[in-house]
C-alpha positions, 0 to 999 in steps of 0.5 A: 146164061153168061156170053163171051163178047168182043169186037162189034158184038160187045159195041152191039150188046152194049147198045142192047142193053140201053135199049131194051132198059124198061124199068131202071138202066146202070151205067159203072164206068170211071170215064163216060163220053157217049158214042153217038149211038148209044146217046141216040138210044138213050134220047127216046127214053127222055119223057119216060118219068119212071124209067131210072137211070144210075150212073157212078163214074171215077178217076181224076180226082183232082179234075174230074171233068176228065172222067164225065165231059160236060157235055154228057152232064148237061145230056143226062141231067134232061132225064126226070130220074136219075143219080150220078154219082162219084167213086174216084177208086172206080176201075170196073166197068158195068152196065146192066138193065132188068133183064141182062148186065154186061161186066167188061174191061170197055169204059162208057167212052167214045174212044175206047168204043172205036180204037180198043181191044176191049172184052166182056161177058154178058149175063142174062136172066133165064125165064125157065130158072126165074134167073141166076138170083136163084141158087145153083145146084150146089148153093151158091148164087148164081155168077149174074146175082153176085155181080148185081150184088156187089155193084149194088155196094159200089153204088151205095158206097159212092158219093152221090152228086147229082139226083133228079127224082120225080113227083106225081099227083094223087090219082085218080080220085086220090087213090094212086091209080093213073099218077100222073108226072107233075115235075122232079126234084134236083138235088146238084153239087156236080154243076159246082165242078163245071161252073164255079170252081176255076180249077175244073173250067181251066181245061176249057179255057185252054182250049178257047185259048188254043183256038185263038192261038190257032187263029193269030200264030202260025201252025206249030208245024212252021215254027219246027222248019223254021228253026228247027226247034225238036218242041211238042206239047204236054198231052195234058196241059197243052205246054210247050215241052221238048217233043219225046214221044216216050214222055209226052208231059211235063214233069208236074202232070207225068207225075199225076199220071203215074198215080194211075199209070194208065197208058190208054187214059184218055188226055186233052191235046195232041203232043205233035200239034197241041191242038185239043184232041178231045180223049184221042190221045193219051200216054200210048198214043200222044198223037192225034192220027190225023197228024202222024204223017206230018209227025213223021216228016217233022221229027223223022222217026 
């Protein structure tokens, strides 16, 4: 049967799903910081060797540390099996157990879960019809089969860029009853991105440099009073940029962002303070919420 859902019900069914993974969980989604709660479901099933997990996620090519933080790498590389992979075409968003999937327009963000006008259509197997594998009345397959099925092309069409798989022991008496987990084998390039390549640690050096800036200088919005300087900040570089609420970024990142053109990405800093905003910004909205009353009285819009 397929469900519309929107509001807190799809946050709930999401976090169903997570939940009720026994065997295998896929989580599609082109950018991926976990909520809290679904991190919370996720961690009773760490010791679970044969529960797989498969991630694909997307966008940013040239930074992809902007799509997954790292932080959720270091979280998902604890489970004993698991594929994360790479699709930088990715826009569709699925998530799906053995039993029941979710297709909807919510990525796998914290942000997008707490702000969004988001909706989606779950789909779960029927126990009386075996479940929507079988064909309908007039032959065609059922709308949850064709969903799984093309997903399943867009995992296998994906680079894949981080894989855990586990290895056990003979069995009982070699006989491959009882195995038991011995370790798992790692296969990494997603580290790379992290570690040792400056282009995807810039980000994280700006903020440490922010940090510091924010210790030693004086708040932004003193250098706007005193002399009366209309400056912002580039929600995505965090460069001093004249403040302009329709163009938040300077020439060379609006210029990126016009190649996805998505208003609702998620950016790095808040264009009225250019302190780091962690996703909370983005084109739509350039400033954090905390500091749209100072904006106002600064910029007196």
């Amino acid at each position: 049967m397929a469900k519309f859902l929107e509001g807190n019900e799809l946050n709930s069914e999401v976090a169903r799903i997570l939940e009720n993974a026994k065997e295998q969980l896929i989580l599609i989604s082109p950018y991926i910081k976990l909520h809290d709660r679904y991190a919370s479901v996720l961690k009773t099933k760490k010791d679970n060797s044969k529960f797989k997990i498969t991630i694909v996620f997307g966008k940013n090519e040239e930074d992809i540390s902007r799509s997954m933080k790292q932080d959720d790498f270091n979280f998902f590389k604890e489970f004993p099996n698991i594929q994360i992979r790479y699709e930088k075409r990715l826009h569709a968003k699925y998530y799906a157990n053995e039993s029941a999937a979710i297709m909807t327009s919510m990525n796998l963000y914290s942000y997008s879960q707490d702000n969004n006008i988001e909706a989606g259509v779950l789909m779960t197997k029927t126990p009386l019809l075996g479940n929507f594998a079988n064909k309908l009345w007039d032959g065609e397959e059922g709308f949850d089969v064709s969903a799984s099925k093309y997903f399943e092309r867009v995992i296998e069409q994906s680079e894949l860029l981080f894989h855990k798989t586990p290895q056990f022991d003979n069995g009982t008496f070699g006989t491959g009853l009882n195995k038991k987990y011995l370790s798992s084998k790692e296969e990494d390039k997603l580290s790379d991105y992290f570690n040792n390549n400056p282009k995807y640690d810039a980000p994280n050096r700006r903020e440490n440099c922010y940090e510091k800036k924010k210790v030693e200088t004086p708040a932004p919005t003193s250098n706007y009073q005193a002399n009366n300087v209309q400056t912002g900040y580039c929600i995505r570089t965090g460069k001093p940029i004249p403040f302009n609420q329709k163009r938040p970024m300077t020439d060379s990142a609006y210029q990126s962002w016009m190649q996805i053109k998505n208003k609702d990405s998620p950016e790095r800093f808040c264009h009225f303070s250019g302190e780091p905003s962690n996703g909370e910004t983005s084109y739509a909205k350039p400033i954090l919420r905390k500091n749209w009353n100072a904006a106002k009285k600064t910029f007196n819009f």
